[in-house]
C-alpha positions in Angstrom: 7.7 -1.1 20.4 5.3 1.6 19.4 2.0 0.3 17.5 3.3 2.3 14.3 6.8 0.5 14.2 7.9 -2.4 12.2 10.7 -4.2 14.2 12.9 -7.3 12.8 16.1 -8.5 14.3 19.2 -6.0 13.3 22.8 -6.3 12.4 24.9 -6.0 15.1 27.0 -3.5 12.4 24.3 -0.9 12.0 21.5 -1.5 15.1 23.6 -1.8 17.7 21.5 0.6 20.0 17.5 -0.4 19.5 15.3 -2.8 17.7 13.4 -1.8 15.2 11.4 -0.3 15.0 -18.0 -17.0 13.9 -18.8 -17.5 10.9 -16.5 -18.7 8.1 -16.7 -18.2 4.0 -15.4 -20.5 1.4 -12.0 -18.9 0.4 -11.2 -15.8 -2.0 -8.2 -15.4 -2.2 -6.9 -14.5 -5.5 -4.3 -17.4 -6.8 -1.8 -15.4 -8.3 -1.2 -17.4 -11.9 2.0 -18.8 -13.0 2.5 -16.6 -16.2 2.4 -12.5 -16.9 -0.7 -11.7 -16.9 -2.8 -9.8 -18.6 -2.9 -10.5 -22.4 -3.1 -7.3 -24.2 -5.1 -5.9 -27.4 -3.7 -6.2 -30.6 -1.9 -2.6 -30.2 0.1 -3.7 -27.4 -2.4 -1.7 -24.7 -4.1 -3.4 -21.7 -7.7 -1.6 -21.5 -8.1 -0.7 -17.9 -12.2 0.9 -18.1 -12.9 2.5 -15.0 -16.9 3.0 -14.2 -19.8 3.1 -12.3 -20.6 -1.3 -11.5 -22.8 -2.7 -8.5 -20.7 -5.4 -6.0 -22.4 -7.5 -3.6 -21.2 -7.0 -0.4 -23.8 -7.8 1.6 -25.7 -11.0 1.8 -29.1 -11.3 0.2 -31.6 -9.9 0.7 -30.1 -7.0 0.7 -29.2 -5.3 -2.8 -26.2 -5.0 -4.3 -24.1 -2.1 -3.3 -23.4 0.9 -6.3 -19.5 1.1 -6.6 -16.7 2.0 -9.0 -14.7 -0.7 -10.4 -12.1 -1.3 -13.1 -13.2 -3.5 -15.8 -16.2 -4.7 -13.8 -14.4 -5.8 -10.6 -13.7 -4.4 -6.8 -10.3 -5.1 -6.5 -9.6 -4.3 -10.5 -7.8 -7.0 -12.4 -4.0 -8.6 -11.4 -1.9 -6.9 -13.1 1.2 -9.1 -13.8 4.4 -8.5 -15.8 8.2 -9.7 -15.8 11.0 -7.6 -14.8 12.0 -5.7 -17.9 8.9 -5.8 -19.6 6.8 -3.0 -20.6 3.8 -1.6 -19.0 1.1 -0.5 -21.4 -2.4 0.4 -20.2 -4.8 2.4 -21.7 -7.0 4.0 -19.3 -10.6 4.7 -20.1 -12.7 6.6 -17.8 -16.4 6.5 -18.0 -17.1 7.9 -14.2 -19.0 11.1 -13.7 -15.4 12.8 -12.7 -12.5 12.9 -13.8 -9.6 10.7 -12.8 -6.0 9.1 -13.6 -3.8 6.2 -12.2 -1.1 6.7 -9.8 1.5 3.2 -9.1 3.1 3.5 -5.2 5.9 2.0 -5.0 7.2 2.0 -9.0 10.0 4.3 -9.4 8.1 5.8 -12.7 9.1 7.7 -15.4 7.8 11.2 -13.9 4.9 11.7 -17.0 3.4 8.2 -16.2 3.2 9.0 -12.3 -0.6 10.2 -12.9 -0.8 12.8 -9.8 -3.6 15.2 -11.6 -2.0 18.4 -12.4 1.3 18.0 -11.7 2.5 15.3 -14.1 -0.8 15.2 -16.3 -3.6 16.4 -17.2 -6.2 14.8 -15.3 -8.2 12.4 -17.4 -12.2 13.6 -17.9 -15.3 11.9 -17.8 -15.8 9.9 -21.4 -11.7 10.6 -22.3 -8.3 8.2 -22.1 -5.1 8.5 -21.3 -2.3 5.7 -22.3 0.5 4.7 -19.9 3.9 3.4 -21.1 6.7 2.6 -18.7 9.1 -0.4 -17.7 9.5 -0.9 -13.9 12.9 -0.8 -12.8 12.7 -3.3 -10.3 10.6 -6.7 -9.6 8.0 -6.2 -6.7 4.4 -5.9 -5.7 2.7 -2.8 -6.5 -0.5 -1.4 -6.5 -2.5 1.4 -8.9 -5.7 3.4 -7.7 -6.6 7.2 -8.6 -4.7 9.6 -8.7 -6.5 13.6 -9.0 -7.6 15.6 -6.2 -10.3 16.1 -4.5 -11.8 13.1 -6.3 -9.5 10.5 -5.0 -11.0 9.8 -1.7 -14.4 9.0 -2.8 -12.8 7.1 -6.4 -10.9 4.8 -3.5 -13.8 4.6 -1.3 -15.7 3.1 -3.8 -13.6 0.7 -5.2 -11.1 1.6 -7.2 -7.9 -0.2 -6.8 -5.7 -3.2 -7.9 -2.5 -4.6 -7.9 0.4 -4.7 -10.0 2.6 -8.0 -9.4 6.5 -7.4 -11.4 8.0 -10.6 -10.9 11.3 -11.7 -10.0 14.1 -12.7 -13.1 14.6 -16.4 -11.8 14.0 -18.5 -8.8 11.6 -17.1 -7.1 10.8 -18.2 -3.6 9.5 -22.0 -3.4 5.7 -21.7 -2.2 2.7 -23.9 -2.2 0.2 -21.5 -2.9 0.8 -17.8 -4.2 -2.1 -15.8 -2.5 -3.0 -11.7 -3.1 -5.1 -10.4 -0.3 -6.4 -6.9 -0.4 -8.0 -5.5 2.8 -10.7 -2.4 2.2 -13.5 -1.4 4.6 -16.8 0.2 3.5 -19.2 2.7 5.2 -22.9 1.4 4.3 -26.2 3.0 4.5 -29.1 0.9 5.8 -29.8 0.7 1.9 -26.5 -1.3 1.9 -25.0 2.3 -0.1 -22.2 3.5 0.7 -22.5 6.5 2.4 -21.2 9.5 0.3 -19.9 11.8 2.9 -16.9 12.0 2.1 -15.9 15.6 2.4 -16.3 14.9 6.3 -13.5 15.1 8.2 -15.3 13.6 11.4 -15.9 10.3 10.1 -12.4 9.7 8.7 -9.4 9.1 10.4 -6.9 6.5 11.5 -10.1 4.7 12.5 -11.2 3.8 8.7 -14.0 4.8 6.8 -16.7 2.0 7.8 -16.8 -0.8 10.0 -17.6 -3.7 7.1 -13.7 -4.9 6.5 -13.1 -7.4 3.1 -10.5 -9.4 1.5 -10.9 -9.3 -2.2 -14.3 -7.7 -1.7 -15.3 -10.5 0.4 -16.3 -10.6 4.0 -14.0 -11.8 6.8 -13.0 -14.3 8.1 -11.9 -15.9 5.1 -11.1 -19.8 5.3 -8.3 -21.7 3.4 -7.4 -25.7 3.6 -4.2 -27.4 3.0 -2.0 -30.2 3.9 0.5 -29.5 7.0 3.3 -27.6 6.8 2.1 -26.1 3.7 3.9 -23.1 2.9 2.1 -19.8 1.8 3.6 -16.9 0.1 1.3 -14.0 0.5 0.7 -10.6 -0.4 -0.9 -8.1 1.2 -2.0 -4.8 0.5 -4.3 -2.2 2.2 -6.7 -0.1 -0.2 -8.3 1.3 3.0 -8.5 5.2 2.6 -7.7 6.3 6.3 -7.8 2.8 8.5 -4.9 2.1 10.3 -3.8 -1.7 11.2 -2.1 -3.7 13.2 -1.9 -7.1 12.0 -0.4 -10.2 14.1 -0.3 -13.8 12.8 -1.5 -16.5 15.4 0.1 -20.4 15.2 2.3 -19.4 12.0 5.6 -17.7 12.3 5.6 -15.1 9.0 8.8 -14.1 7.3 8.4 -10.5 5.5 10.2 -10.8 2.4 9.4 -7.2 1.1 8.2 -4.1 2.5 6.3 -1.4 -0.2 7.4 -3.7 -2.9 11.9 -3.7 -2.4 12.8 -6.6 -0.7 14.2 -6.6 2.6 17.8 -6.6 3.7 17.1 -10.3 5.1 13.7 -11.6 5.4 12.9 -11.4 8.8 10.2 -12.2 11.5 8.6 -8.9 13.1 8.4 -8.8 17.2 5.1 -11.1 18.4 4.6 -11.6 14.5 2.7 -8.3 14.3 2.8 -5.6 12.2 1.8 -2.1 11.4 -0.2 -1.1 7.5 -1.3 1.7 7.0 -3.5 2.9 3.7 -1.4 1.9 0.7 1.1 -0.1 2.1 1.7 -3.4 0.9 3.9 -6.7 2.5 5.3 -9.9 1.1 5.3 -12.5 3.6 6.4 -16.8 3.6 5.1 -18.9 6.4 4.5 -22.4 6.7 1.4 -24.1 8.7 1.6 -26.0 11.4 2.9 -29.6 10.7 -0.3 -31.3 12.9 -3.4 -32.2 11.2 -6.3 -30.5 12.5 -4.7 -27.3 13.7 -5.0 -24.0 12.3 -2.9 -20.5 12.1 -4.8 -17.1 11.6 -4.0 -13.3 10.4 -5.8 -11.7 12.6 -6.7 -7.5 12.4 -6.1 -6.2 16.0 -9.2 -4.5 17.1 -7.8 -1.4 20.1 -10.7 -0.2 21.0 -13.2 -2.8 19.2 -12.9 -6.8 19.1 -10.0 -8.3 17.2 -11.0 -10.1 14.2 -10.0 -12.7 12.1 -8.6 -12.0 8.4 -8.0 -15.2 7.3 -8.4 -18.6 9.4 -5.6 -21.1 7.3 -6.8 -24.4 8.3 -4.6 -27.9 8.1 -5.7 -31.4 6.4 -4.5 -34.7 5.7 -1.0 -36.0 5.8 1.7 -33.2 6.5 4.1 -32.2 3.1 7.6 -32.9 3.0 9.5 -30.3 5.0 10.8 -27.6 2.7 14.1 -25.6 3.3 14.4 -22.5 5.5 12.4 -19.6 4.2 15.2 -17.4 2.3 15.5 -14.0 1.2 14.5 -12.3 -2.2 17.9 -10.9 -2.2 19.0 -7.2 -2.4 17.8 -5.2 -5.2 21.2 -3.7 -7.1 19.8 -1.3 -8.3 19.2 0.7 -5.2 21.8 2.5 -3.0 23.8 0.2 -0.3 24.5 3.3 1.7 23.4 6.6 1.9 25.7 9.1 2.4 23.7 11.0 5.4 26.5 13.7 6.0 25.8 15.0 2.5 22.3 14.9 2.3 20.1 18.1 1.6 17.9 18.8 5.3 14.1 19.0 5.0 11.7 19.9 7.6 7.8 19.3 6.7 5.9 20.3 9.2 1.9 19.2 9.6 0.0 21.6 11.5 -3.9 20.6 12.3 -5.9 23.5 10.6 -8.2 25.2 14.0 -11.5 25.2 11.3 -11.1 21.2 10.7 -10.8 18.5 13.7 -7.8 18.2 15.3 -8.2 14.5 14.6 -8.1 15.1 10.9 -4.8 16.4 10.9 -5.6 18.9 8.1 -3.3 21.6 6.8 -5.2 23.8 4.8 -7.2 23.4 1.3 -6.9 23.4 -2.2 -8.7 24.5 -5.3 -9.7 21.5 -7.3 -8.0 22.6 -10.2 -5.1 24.3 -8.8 -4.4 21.6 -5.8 -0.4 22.4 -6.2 1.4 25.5 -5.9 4.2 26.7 -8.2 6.8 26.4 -6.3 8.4 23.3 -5.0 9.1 22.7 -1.3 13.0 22.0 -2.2 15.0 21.3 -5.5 18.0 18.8 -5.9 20.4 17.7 -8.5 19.8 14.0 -9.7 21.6 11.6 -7.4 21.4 13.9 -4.4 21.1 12.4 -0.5 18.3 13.6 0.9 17.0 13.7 4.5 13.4 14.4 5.5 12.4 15.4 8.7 8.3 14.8 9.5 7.4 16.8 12.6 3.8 15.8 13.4 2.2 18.6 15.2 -1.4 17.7 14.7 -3.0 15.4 17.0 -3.6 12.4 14.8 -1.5 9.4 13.1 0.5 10.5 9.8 1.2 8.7 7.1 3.6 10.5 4.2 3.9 9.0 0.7 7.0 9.9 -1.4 6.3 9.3 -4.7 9.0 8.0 -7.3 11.5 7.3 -4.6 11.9 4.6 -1.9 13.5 5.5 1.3 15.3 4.1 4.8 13.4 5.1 8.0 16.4 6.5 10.4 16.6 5.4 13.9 15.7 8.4 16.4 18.5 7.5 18.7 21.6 6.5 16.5 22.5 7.1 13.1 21.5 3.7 11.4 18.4 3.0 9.7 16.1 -0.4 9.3 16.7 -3.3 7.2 14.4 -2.9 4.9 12.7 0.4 2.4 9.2 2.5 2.4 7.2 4.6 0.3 5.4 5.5 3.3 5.8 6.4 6.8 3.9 6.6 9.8 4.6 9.2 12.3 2.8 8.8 15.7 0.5 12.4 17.2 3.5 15.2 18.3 6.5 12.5 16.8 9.2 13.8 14.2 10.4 10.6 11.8 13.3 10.7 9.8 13.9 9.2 6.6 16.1 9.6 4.1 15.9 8.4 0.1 19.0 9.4 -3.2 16.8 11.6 -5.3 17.9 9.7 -8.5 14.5 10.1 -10.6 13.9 13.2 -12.3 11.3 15.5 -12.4 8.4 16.7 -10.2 7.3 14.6 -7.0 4.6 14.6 -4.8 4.8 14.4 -0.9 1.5 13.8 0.1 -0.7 12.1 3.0 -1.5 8.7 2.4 -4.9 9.0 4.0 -7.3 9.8 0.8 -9.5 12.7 2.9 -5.9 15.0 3.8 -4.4 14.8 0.3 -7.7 17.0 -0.8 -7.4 19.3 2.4 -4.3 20.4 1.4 -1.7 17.9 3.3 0.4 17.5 -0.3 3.5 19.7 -1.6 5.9 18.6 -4.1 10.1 18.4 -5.1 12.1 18.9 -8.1 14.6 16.2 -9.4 16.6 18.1 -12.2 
């Protein structure tokens, strides 16, 4: 299995052919609460502020570091609704640029998709922009910036959340509900983060920095509970360019959802280890070992620099009841059972490594800041059309491609069957081609676009017309 592939167990029906692809702190994981969250202002809007805030990522002495955060915090405030209700957020920026939100994974009313000027105007320093929308399908989301070339440093610094939609009844049985967001920073000796972020050499698959948080906290993290606890957790990646491989030691995880749809069946990936790219986001049941005194641990899987522990989930005390086999979230009906592959539209998008830039950074060109999208789009479809995209990699670094608006089924490279579960996002391995394939059934204007911050403002974006 390649380090970029998620691989569960396959139907027999449609996979006949392959599988699929030290020191310890108190815990910080955010405890998602049992009610929608947040409570609004007396108009209906949630005030989402973004500005300039310091965060204390290192340990005293040192100062605190100068960052961007929504309403004061680095990851911004939980936002949590139920299916069917509303969104409303009033965005107020008080940075020194300008800026917008963008939500992967929501299949979004096209105005409220926030890509700066494509679907809006992007939002300037001291103005607001409202959001209004009702997300078509329960899931775990996240929102971050959205205008280029300004996203890679808005991300870098902090801005980022999630958005939690929850299911309509009966949602998995779980002792603790737990949102983990990993990030990494590039520090100065000053504890600053280093503003060099027009530099193609320090970015990459790599990350930005080598300081990696949950939650804005230092690993290893550290949780206690009884044995054969069971955890429901959800994690998301608001690194800008890092690229992951996560594996769970002494716990055997169950990924319930991938990019916010749940999977076809939950299932458990090969050696409980799993690609994440920036952006992406997982929902994952496991239950602790059933012996006191033992422990099971997420650990981030180091390559070419020591593995390390995320989060170390300790057991204490007399074991719980056993509870019933993990079970699936069930299939979302709103979404396609079959594609209809033999009358899909073709697309080829090609990414060609520009000779000025790196080969590493896997640049295609630049962009005005203004004018960061041409006029025309790279195809146009009729609402409801199959569509198949080919991703031919020809620079010499890891891809990732966002579709927004849309969720799509990664195709197998040697049959004609896809995997169990959807993405927003795909990762396509140095001189690869990936295949995927999505119904264009939201209209309007949608952005293709690296889901590494730094090639989104060299020019690795185009866009498609729903009509």
């Amino acid at each position: 299995m390649s380090p970029l592939e998620l691989s569960a167990p396959m139907p027999a029906k449609l996979f006949s052919r392959r599988r699929f692809l030290g020191s310890s702190l108190a815990i910080s994981l955010f405890e998602l609460p049992a009610h929608a969250e947040p409570a609004p202002n007396a108009d209906g809007f949630f005030v989402l502020e973004a500005a300039p805030k310091t965060l204390r990522l290192l340990p005293e002495p040192a100062p605190e570091t100068p960052v961007f955060a929504y309403n004061g915090a680095v990851p911004g405030p939980l936002l949590r609704y139920k299916k069917g209700e509303e969104v409303k957020i009033r965005l107020i920026n008080k940075l020194p640029q300008p800026t917008s939100l963008t939500w992967p994974g929501v299949r979004i009313a096209n105005a409220m998709d926030g890509v700066g000027a494509l679907t809006q105007e992007p939002v300037a320093a001291g103005a607001s922009f409202e959001y209004r929308f009702a997300p078509p399908d329960s899931g775990f989301f996240a929102y971050r910036p959205g205008v280029s070339p300004f996203v890679n440093e808005q991300l870098g610094r902090g801005l980022y959340g999630a958005l939690v939609v929850d299911e309509e009844a009966n949602p998995p049985q779980a002792d603790r509900d737990l949102l983990a967001i990993i990030a990494d920073w590039r520090l100065d000796e000053k504890g600053e983060i280093v503003a060099d972020f027009d530099s193609q050499a320090v970015l990459g698959s790599a990350g930005r920095g080598s300081l990696v948080t949950l939650n804005s906290k230092p690993v290893p993290l550290v949780l206690t509970m009884a044995p054969g606890a069971r955890i429901r957790l959800r994690l998301l990646s608001a690194a800008g360019a890092r690229i992951m491989s996560l594996s769970f030691e002494g716990a055997r995880p169950f990924i319930l959802a991938v990019d916010g749809q749940p999977a076809d069946s939950a299932f458990d990936p090969a050696r409980a280890t799993f690609p994440v790219g920036p952006g992406a986001r997982f929902d994952m049941m496991f239950d602790l070992p059933r012996e006191a005194d033992a422990e099971a641990r997420l650990v981030l899987n180091g390559g070419d620099e020591p593995d390390r522990v995320l989060i170390a989930f300790a057991t204490e005390g007399e074991a719980r009841p056993a509870l019933p086999p993990i079970a699936s979230l069930g299939a979302n009906p709103l979404l396609p059972a079959a594609i209809r592959l033999q009358d899909a539209k073709r697309i080829e998008l090609v990414i060609e490594a520009v000779k000025e830039a790196p080969a590493a950074s896997g640049a295609q060109g630049t962009v005005d800041a203004a004018e960061p999208f041409s006029d025309k789009p790279l195809f146009s479809v009729k609402r409801g059309s199959p569509v198949t995209l080919a991703i031919v990699n020809r620079s010499a670094a890891v891809q990732q491609i966002h579709v927004h608006g849309h969720v799509m089924r990664l195709l197998h490279d040697l049959d004609d069957g896809w995997e169990p579960y959807w993405r927003d996002s795909v990762l396509i391995a140095p001189g690869r081609t990936k295949h995927v394939a999505f119904v264009a059934d939201n209209p309007g204007k949608w952005v293709i676009e690296s889901s590494i911050a730094d090639r989104r403002a060299t020019g690795l974006s185009t866009w498609f017309l729903v009509t």
